[in-house]
N, C-alpha and C positions, 0 to 999 in steps of 0.2 A: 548719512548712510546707516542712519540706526535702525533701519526698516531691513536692510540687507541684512546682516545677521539672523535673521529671525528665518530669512527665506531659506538661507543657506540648511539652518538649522535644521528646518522641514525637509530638503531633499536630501541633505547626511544620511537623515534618520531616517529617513522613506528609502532610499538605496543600503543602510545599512542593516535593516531590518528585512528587505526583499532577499540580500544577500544570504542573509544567515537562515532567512526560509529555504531557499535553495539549495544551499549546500546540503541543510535537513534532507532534503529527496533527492539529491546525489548519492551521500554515504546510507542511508538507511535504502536506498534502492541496489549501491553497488554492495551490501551487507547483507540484503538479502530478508529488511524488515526488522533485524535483531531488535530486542529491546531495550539495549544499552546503548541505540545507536543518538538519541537525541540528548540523554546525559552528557553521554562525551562530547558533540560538537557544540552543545550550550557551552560546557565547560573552557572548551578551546574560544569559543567565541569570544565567552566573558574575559577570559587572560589577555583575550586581543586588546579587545577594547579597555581594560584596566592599564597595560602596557600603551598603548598608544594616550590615554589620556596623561598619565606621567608623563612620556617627553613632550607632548603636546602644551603641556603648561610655561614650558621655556620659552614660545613662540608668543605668549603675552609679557613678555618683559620689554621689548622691543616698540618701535613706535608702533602706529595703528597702521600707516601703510605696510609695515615689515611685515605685520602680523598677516597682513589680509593675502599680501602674496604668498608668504606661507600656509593660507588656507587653501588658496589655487593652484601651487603644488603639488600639497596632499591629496586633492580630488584628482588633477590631474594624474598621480603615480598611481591611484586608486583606479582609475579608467583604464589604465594599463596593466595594470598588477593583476587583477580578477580576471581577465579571459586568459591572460600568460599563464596564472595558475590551472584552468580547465586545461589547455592545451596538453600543460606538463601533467597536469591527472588525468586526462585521456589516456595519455601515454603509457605513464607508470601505475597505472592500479590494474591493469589487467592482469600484471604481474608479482604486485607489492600487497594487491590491497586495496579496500576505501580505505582507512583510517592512515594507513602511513603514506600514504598518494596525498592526502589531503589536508592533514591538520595542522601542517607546516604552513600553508596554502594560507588554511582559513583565518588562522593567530594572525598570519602578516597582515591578511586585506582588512580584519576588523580593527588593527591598531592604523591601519593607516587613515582608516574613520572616525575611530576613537579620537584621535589626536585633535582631530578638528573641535571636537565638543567642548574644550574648555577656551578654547580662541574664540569659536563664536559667541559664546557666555560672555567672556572678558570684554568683547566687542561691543557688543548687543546691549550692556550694564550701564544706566545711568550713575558718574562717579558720585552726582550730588546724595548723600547719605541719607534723604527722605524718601528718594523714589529707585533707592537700589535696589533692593527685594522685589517691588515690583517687575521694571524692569526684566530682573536675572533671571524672573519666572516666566516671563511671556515669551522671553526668549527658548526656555524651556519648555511651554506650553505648545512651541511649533515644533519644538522638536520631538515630544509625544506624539506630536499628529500627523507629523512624516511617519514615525514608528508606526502611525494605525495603518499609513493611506496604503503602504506599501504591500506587508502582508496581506492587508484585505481584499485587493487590486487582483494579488495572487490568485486567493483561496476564493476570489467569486467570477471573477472572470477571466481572466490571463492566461492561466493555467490549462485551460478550457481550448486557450487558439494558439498557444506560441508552445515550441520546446525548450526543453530548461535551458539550450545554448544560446536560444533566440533571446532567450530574457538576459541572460549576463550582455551578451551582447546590446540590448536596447539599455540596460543600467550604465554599460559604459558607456556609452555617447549623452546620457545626461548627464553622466559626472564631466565629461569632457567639455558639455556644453555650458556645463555651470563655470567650469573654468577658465574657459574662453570667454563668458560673462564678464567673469572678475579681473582678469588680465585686460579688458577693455578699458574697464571703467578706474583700472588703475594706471591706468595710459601707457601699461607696460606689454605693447601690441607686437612686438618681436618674442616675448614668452607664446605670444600663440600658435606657430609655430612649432612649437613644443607638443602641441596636441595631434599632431598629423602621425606620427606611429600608431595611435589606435586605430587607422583606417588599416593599414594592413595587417596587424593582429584579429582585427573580426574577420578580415577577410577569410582566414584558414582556421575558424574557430571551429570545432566539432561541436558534437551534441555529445557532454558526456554521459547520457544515460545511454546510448546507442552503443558509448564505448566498452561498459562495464556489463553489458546485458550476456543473460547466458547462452550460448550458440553454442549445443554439442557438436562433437567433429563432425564432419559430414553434413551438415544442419545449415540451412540460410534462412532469414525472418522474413515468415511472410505474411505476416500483421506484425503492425505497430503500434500504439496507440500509445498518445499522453494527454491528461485530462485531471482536472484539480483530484478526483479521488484516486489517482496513481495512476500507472504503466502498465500495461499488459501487451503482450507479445506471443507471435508462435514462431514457431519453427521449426520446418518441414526436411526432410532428404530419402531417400533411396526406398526406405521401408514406406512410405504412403501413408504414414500416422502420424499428424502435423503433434507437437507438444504444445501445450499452454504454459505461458506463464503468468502469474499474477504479481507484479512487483517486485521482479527478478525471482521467483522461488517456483516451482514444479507446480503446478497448478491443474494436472488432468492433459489429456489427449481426447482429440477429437476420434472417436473409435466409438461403435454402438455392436461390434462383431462381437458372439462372446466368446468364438471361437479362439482368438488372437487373444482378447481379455487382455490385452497392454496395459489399460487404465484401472483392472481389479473392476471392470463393470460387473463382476458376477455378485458385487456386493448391493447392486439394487433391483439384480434378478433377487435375491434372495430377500432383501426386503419383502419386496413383491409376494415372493411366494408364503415368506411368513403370514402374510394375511391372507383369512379365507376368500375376500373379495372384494377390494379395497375400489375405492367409487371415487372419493377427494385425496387429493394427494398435496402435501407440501414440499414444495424445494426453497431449503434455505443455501444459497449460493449458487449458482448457474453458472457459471464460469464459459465451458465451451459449449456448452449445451448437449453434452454424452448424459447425462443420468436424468436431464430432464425428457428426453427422447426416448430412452429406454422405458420409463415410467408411461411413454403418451401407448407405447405399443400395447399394452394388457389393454384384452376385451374386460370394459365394465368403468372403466376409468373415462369418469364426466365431467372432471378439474384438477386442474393445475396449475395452482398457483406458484410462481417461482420468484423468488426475493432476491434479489440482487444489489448491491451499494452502487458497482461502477457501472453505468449507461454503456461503457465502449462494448461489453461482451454481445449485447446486442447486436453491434454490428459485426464482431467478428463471426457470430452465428450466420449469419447474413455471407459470409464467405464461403460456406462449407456446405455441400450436396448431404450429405449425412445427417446434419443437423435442422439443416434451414429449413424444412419442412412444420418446425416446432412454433415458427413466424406463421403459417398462414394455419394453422391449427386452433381451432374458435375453441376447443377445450385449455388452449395455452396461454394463464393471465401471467407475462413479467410484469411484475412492482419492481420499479428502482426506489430502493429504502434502505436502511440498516435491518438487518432480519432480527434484530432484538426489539426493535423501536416499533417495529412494526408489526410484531404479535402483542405487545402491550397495546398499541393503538387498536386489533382486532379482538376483543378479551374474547365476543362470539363466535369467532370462527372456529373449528372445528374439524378435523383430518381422521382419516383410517389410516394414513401412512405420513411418515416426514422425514425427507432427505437432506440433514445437516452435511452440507460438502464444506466440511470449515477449512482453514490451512493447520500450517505444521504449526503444532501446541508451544512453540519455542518463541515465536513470532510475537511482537508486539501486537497487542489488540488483543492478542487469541481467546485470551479470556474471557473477552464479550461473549463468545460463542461458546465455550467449556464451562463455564462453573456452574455449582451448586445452584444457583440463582436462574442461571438463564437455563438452565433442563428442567429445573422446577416449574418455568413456566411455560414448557415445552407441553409437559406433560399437561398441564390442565388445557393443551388444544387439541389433543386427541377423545375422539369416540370413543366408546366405552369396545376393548380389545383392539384399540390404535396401535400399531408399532412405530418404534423412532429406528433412523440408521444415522448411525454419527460418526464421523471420518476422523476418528480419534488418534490419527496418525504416531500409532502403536505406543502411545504412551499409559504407563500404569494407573497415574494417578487423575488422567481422565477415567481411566477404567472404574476406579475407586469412587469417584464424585456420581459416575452415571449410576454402581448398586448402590449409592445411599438414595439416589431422587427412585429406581425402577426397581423393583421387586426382580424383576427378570431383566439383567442384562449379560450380555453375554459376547466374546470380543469375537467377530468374525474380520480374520487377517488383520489389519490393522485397523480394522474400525470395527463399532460394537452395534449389535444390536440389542433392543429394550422393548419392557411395553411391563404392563400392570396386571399382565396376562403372560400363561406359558408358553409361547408360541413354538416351541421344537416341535411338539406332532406335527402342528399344521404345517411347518417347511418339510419335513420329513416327508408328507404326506401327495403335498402339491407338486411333484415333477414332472408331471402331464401337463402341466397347466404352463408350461413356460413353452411346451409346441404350439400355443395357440398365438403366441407373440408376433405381432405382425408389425415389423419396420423397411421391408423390401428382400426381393427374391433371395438378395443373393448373401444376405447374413442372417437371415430365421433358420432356426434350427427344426430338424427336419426329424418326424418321430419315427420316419423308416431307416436312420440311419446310427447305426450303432456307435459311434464316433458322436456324432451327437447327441445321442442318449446317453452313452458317457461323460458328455461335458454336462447334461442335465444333472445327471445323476449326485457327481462333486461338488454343483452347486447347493443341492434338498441335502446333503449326505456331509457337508463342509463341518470341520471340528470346529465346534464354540466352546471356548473356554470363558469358567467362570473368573473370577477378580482372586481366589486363590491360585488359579492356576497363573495367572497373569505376574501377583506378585511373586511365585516361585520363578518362571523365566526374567522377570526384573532380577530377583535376587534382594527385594526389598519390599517392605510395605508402602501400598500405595497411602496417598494422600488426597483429601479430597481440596478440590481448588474451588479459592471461592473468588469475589468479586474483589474481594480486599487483601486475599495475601500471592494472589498471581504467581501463583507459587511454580503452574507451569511454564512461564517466561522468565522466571526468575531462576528461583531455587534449583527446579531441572529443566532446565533448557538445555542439557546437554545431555539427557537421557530420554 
């Protein structure tokens, strides 16, 4: 049986490494992205697996059958233990929390894997003193490469077709399968048996992203989507203006009206009108497809490219009369890319206009899309009197980063505008120019109607404050964020 330890070894580590990816995009999805969210379940994980490896080492004292049924166990309470835990975190985080719903959860399932790692070692280990080290490493060697198969399984295809419920549930029935394996071949065929409770735990297992997702009162989801680069969801009720979410967090409304303005779209009217006549247009983040839409309405406007990471917004554009028109629009190119990766790969590309829809500056990632670095190179893809608009979600010390990279930046509500040029005349100037916006009858603003001249008017006439003014309502000096001290995920992430 010196061949079975080595097997076992690779599916421990292949299910225990799938596992601890998972719960990763449970708690950072039911967290809402925070950036302390993969510290802390590392940290609980590794406790698990340090705790389970200690008592786990008393199970090699014993003969080698003692030991092995004791391996068959711990898969087995393992198979059962992980979807009991979603079940009970379905439950209790809607009201607790991810982190207190969960980390009780994650410590148990990873020591009840952990345990197994030095029994199969001890198993697997030639005792003759010349070929032990070898041996204790090839054992180890499977068990690195369960650790690969697992996660990568995830992060290239899986993730892509199954919900994070579907997969705890397929990890439990190969722990259970493994167990049944070993209860065979240890001719201890009444322990199998013992495996029959996992059929009615999967049976009532939920999806606990579905559990933890945010539905405001009155609100039902009507997109879904899960997909290796994360979640996104809407959700529609009473008022007719579906919300987006992007990985559990406020992500934009599907809404192009500027009358309503629910989404702050008067922030890519203004773009717009900041320029005298902007021809190329950049969207970095597309999310529901409202600011790429707004953007396609200006006469004069012959490209639009729009960057996107996750593939699914695509389709959920694809749901919505509003938007979907942005789909058969030959001026409209989506790249699915990282919108950072992908202006380095274009060094010649070129924009009058660029609509960074990044998320909230709190967020892990955020930084990709905030610092010093990535506005610097913002800036060298604009035409000469290019504006940027950056969804700086009212933080100071984005304010701070955009006047060190722009000569002119200036916060409009909570996102800023920029450029290398002054552009307040030309907004000031251009309020005629947003009657020519043509998106459908029944939300173009009409230049015979004073109501709507009015809401023209707020937009050319909206207060920009400079980064003085910005740090006086902070009540602090900004800072500028760069690539290295993430100082907006970190530092303030709570301002």
């Amino acid at each position: 049986m010196k061949w079975l330890p080595r097997w076992v070894a690779m599916i421990s580590g292949c299910a225990s490494l799938a596992i601890e990816v998972l719960w990763m995009r449970v708690i950072g999805f039911a967290e809402s992205g925070r950036a302390e969210v993969f510290s802390v379940v590392l940290g609980a994980y590794l406790l698990g697996i340090a705790l389970g490896a200690f008592f786990g080492r008393r199970l090699c004292r014993g003969a080698p059958e003692a030991s092995w049924t004791g391996i068959a166990l711990l898969l087995l309470a393992s198979a059962i233990f992980d979807p009991v835990s979603i079940i009970v975190f379905s439950r209790l985080a809607p009201e607790f929390g991810g982190y207190l719903a969960a980390l009780p959860w994650i410590v148990g399932g990873a020591a009840l894997k952990g345990a197994v790692f030095p029994v199969v070692h001890h198993l697997g280990s030639n005792q003759s003193s010349e070929s032990r080290g070898a041996s204790f490493s090839s054992v180890y060697l499977f068990n690195l490469i369960g650790c690969t198969i697992g996660p990568a399984a995830l992060a290239l295809f899986t993730l892509d077709h199954f919900s994070a419920g579907e997969h705890f549930a397929a990890i439990s029935v190969i722990l259970a399968f493994t167990a049944t394996v070993l209860f065979i071949r240890l001719r201890r065929v009444p322990f199998v048996w013992l495996a029959l409770p996992v059929i009615p735990v999967l049976w009532v297992m939920p999806d606990p992203l579905r559990a933890v997702a945010v539905i405001p009162e009155g609100h039902s989801i009507v997109f879904w989507l899960e997909n290796k680069e994360g979640v996104i969801h809407s959700t529609g009720g009473k008022s007719g203006v579906d919300t987006v979410y992007g990985g559990n967090v406020y992500d934009g409304r599907i809404n192009i009206d500027l009358r309503t303005n629910q989404n702050r779209i008067d922030r890519v009217h203004a773009l717009m009108l900041a320029h005298p006549g902007p021809v190329h247009a950049l969207v970095i983040g597309v999310s529901g497809g409202s600011w790429a839409r707004v953007i396609s309405g200006y006469p004069g406007v012959e490209r639009i490219d729009a960057v996107e990471i996750n593939p699914g917004y695509r389709l959920m554009i694809e749901q919505y009369q509003d938007v979907k028109p942005l789909l058969v629009d030959a001026r409209f190119n989506m790249i699915v890319d990282d919108g950072r990766r992908w202006l380095k790969n274009h060094p010649g590309s070129r924009y009058d206009v660029i609509a960074i829809n990044s998320t909230f500056h709190w967020r892990s990632g955020a930084t990709n899309l905030l610092s010093y670095e990535f506005l610097a190179e913002v800036r060298r893809h604009l035409k000469p009197g290019g504006i940027v608009l950056l969804n700086a979600t009212g933080s100071v010390d984005v304010a701070k980063t955009a006047a060190s990279v722009f000569p002119h930046a200036y916060g409009y509500g909570n996102s800023i505008l920029m450029s290398d040029v002054d552009f307040r005349p030309t907004l000031r100037g251009s309020v005629d120019r947003i009657f020519e916006v043509t998106l459908g009858n029944d939300v173009d603003l009409k230049n015979d109607s004073p109501s709507d001249r009015e809401i023209a008017r707020q937009v050319s006439e909206h207060v920009l404050l400079g980064i003085d003014d910005a740090e006086r309502k902070a009540q602090r000096q900004g800072e500028v964020v760069t690539d290295f001290n993430m100082l907006s995920e970190y530092r303030y992430a709570d301002q």
